[in-house]
ROSE-255999 format. One line per 4 residues: number of its first residue (from 1); their letters; for each residue y, z, x of C-alpha. Coordinates in steps of 0.1 Angstrom, whole numbers. Layout:
BEGIN
NUM) A) Y,Z,X  ...
# end
This chain:
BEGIN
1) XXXX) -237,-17,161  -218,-43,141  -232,-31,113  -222,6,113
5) XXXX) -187,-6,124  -188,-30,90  -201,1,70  -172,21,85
9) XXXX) -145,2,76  -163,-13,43  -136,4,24  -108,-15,36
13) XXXX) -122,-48,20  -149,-73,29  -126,-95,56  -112,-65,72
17) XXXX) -148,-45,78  -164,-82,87  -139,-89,115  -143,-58,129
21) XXXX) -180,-59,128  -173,-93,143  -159,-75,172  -184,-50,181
25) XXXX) -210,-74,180  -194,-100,203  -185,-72,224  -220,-57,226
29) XXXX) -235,-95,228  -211,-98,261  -202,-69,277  -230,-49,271
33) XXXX) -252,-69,298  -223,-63,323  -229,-25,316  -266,-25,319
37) XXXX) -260,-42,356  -231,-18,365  -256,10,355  -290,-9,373
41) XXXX) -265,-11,406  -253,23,402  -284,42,394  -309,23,429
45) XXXX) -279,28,453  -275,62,452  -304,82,472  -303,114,449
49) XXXX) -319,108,420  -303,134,397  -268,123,411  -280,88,408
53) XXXX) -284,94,367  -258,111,362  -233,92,379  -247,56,362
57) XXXX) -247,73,327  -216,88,329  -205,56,340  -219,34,317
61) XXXX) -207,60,288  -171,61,297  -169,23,304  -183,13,269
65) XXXX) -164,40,247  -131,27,266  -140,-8,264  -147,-4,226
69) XXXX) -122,18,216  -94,-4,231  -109,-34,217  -106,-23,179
73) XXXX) -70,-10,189  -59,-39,201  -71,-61,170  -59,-33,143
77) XXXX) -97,-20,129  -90,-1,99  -107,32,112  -108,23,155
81) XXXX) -114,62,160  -146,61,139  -156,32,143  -157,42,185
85) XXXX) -180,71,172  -213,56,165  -210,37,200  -203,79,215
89) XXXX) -231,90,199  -255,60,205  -246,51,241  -257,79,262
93) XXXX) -294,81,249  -295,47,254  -283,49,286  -304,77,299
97) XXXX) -334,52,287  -323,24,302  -312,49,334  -345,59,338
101) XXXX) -368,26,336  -339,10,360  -347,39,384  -387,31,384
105) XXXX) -385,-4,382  -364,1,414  -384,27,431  -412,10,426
109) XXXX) -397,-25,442  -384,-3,469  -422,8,481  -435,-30,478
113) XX) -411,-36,501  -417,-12,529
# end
């Protein structure tokens, strides 16, 4: 992701688009595993499996377009609006993947343990 955000704001100069590249990748190197565990919780606790999915994605989604959108705000990216994009358009099919295998790794723990 660093690298589409560096791309994105490559026309505001080298240091500019490098510090906000920067930014998305420390962000994603940090924050991104404490998404993936809000969504791993979210997704095995609720019984209903659509619900389940939709709930952790939506979750996850909303969490990590906030979370990056206020963190180029707050640090004055050149472009914060499109830089937020590619994370909008690549986070939810990530997240439906990662949804998914979460569920069946937890399904499957849950009938070892019975």
């Amino acid at each position: 992701m660093g690298s589409v955000v560096a791309y994105i704001n490559s026309d505001h100069g080298i240091f500019p688009a490098g510090v906000a590249a920067f930014k998305q990748a420390i962000y994603t190197f940090f924050i991104g595993g404490i998404i993936i565990r809000i969504l791993d919780i979210t997704v095995n606790r609720i019984h209903k499996k659509l619900l389940a999915y939709v709930i952790s994605i939506l979750l996850a989604t909303f969490l990590t377009t906030t979370m990056v959108f206020f963190v180029h705000i707050m640090r004055g990216t050149p472009k914060p609006l499109e830089s937020t994009a590619a994370t909008i358009i690549l986070a939810p099919p990530g997240y439906i993947f990662l949804a998914y295998f979460k569920r069946k790794k937890g399904d499957r723990e849950s009938d070892n343990d019975v």
